[in-house]
N, C-alpha and C positions, 0 to 999 in steps of 0.2 A: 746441617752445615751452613756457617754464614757465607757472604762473600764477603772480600777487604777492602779497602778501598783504591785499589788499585785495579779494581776487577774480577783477580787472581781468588782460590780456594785459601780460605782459613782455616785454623785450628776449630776443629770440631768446637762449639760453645759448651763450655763446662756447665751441665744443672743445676749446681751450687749454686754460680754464683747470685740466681734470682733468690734460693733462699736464704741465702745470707742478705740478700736487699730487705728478705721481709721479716729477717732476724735483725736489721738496723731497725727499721721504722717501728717494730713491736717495742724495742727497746728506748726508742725515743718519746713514743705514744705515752709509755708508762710513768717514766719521770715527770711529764708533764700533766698527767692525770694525779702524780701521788701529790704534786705541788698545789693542786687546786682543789682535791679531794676531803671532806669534810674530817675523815679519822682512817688509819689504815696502821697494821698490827705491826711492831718495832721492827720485824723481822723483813716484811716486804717494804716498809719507807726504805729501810737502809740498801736492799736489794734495789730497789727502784733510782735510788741517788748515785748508788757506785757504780751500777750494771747498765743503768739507761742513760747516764751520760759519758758511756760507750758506743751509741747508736750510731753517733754523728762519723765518731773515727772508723767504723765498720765499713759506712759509708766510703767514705776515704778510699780506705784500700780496696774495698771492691771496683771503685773508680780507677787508683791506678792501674789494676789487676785488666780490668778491662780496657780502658786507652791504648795500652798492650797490645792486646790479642784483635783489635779491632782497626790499627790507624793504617797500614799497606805494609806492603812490602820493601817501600821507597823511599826515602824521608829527603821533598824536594817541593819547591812551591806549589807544585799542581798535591800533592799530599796533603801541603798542610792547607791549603786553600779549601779541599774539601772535606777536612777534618775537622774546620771550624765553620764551613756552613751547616754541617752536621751538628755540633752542639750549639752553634747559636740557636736555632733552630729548634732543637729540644726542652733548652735553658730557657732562653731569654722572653720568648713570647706569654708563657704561662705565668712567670716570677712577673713580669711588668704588668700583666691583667690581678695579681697580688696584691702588686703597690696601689692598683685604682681599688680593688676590694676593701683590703683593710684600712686604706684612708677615709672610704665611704663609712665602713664600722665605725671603727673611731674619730667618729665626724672631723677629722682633721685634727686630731690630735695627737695619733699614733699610740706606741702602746709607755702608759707613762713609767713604765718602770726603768726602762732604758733612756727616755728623754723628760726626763722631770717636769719640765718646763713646757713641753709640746714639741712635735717635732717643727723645723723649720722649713722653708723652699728649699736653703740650699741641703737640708736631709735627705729631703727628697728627692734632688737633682742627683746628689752623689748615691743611691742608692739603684736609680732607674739606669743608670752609667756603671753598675757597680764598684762604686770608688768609696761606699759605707765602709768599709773597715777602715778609712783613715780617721773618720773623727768617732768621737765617744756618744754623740747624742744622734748619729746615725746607725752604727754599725746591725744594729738589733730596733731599733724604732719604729720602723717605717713598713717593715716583713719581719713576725715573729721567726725567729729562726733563720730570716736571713744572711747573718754572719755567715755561715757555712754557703751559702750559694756562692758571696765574695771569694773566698776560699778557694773555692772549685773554679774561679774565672781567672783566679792569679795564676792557678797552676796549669790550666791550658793555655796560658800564657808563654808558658817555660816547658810544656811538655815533648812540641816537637824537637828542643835542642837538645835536652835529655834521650828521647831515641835515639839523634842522632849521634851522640855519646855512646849510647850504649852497645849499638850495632858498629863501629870501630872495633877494630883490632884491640883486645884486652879491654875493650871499651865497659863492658860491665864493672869492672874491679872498680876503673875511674868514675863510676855511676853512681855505685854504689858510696864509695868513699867522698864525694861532692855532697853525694844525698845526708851523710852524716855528718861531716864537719859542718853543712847547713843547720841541719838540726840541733845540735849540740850547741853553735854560735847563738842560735835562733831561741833556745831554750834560755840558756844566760842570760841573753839582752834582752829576754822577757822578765826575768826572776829580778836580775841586777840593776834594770836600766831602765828597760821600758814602763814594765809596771808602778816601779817607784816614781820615776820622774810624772808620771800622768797623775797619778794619786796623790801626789803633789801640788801639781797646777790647778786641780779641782775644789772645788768647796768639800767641805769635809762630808757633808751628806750625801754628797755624789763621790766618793772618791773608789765606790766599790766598784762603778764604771768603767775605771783601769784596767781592770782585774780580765771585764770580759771580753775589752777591746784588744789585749795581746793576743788573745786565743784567736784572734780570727786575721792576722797575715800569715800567710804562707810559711815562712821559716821556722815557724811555733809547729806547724800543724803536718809539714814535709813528710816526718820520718812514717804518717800514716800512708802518702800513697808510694813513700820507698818499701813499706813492708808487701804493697801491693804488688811494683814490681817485679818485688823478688821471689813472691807467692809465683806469678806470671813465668818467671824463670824457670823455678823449678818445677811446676807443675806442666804446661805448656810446652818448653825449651826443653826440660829435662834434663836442666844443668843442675851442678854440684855448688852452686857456689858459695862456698861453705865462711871465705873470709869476708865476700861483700855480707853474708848473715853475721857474723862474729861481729864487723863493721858499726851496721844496723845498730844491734842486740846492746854494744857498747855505748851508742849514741842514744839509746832508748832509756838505759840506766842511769840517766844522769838525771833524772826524776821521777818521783814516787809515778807521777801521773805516764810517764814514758814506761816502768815499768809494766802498769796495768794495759799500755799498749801492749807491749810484749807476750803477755799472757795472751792478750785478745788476738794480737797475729797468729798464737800458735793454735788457739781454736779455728781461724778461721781457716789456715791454711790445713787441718785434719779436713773439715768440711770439702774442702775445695779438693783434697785427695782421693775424695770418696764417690766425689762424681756425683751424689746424692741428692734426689730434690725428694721434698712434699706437695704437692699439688695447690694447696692454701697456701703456702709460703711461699709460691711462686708464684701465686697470684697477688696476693701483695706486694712481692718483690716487683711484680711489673709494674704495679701504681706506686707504689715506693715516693713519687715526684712527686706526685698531686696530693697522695695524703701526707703528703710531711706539711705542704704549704696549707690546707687546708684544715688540719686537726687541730690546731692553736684556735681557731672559732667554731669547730666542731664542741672543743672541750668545752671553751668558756658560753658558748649558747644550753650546753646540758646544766652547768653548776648553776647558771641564772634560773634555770627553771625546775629543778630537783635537786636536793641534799644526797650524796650518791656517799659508798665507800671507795676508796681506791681500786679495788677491783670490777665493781660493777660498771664505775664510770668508764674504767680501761677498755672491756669488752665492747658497752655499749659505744661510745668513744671513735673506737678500731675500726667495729662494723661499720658505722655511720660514716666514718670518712672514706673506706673501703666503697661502700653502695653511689657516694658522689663522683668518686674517681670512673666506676665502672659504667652507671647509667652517666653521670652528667659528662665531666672534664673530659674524661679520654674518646670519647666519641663525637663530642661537640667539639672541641678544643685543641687536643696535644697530638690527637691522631693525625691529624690537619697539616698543622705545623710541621710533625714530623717527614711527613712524607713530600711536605714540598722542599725540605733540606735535604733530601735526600734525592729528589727530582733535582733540584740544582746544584747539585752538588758533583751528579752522577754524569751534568751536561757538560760539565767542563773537563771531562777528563774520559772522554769516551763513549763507550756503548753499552757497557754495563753496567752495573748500580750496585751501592749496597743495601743490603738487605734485612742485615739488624739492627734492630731499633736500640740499641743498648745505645 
């Protein structure tokens, strides 16, 4: 049983949800291992390209799923005040010791496939701020994989006014249908607007850069922690709500890539009905943070030093960022962090603390 942040008893923690975290990071590991891997058989490249960049939205809604089941009781400045010393606290400490890591790698260059040209100061400023998702030779340059942290900072950004929508009177319905008419907006003025006008303004050799820089504001990437939500509803709440899913489901269809959300929500949420953990996938799922940030140099220090196939790299790859997270970063590093977010967090609103580090 966690506590909430209000003090007060929570919803018993679901044991999915750590393995669906370590069902993201497998599936992010992979894509990234078949991209750099010397040959790998038609069968799994393709599994690898359609299924592992799945990872990131998995991510996603296990994030909404949990925001949920973890923020109080209350939704009032002493809430969100320790809502967000809670994830800054989680977030921010390890991703900014990232930015000093991989700019030492890449001796100040960043990674050149996202900044052509090297990254710059101000890359770097708007990335330690998380404000990279607004330019193109930031979003992804500066932290492999970064875009998704951005992502994840917009949307705690917006998540306590969303609770507090939600928990009104018929407030779900209105939650729900916000969350999709976002999406749906958000999807267009990527496809119609955004995308084009950027790959436009670009040199033509960089113009694929549009493409990745849509993916990473919030209104593109929404309807993953609306599906999480709603997962949180009905599983948790033990509501029916059958038109904010119909909603959703509608606003997910409005692209190939929204439908293959739709599929992924409906795995995810059998998982999440099931209660179900495996012991390794929940241990991954707990390091999930550290080896996402960590396995983009885990990978590329293995292909420098042996010719591998996509599977052997993946395995070896896994373990290896798995073994840094467990002896080095979480003991040294995140453990730390976390617990004084949650010491400070816990001072400003009374006498009891919370308790899960989710």
């Amino acid at each position: 049983m966690s506590v909430d942040a209000t003090g007060g008893a929570a919803t018993r923690r679901n044991a999915s949800l750590d393995l669906l975290r370590g069902m993201a990071i497998l599936m992010v590991v992979l894509v990234h291992c078949q991209e750099e891997a010397r040959t790998a058989s038609p069968a799994l490249a393709w599994f690898a390209q359609r299924c592992g960049e799945l990872g990131v939205p998995l991510f996603f809604m296990v994030s909404g799923y949990t925001m949920m089941l973890t923020f109080g009781r209350t939704v009032d400045l002493a809430a969100a005040r320790s809502f967000y010393i809670r994830r800054v606290f989680r977030i921010v400490p390890l991703f900014w010791i990232a930015i000093v890591f991989y700019l030492l790698l890449t001796r100040g260059q960043g990674i050149r496939n996202f900044a052509p040209d090297g990254v710059s100061a101000s890359d770097v400023l708007l990335t330690f701020l998380f404000l990279h998702w607004t330019s193109v030779t930031a979003y992804n340059s500066v932290v492999p994989g970064g875009w998704s942290i951005a992502v994840e900072m917009q949307f705690y950004l917006v998540f306590p006014l969303l609770l507090y929508l939600f928990r009104r009177p018929n407030g779900p319905i209105q939650c729900y249908a916000l969350l999709a008419l976002v999406a749906v907006a958000g999807q267009l003025a990527a496809d119609h607007y955004v995308t084009p006008w950027l790959a436009a303004s670009l040199p033509g050799s960089h113009a694929y850069l549009a493409d990745g820089i849509s993916t990473s504001w919030l209104p593109r990437q929404i309807i993953c922690f609306a599906f999480g939500i709603l997962m949180y509803d009905v599983v948790e709440l033990k509501g029916r709500p059958v038109v904010g899913a119909l909603l959703l489901a509608g606003a997910a269809l409005v692209s190939t890539w929204g439908a293959e959300l739709l599929v992924l929500a409906a795995i995810a949420f059998v998982v999440l009905l099931s209660n179900v953990s495996l012991s390794w996938m929940a241990l991954l799922g707990r390091h999930s943070y550290a080896i996402y940030l960590i396995h983009f140099a885990v990978v590329s220090a293995i292909v420098s030093a042996v010719t591998l196939d996509t599977m052997p790299l993946f395995l070896l790859a896994s373990a290896a960022s798995l073994a840094f997270s467990v002896y080095l970063i979480e003991p040294r590093i995140e453990r730390h962090f976390i617990r004084l977010g949650h010491a400070l967090a816990a001072a400003g609103r009374g006498p009891k603390a919370v308790v899960t580090t989710t």
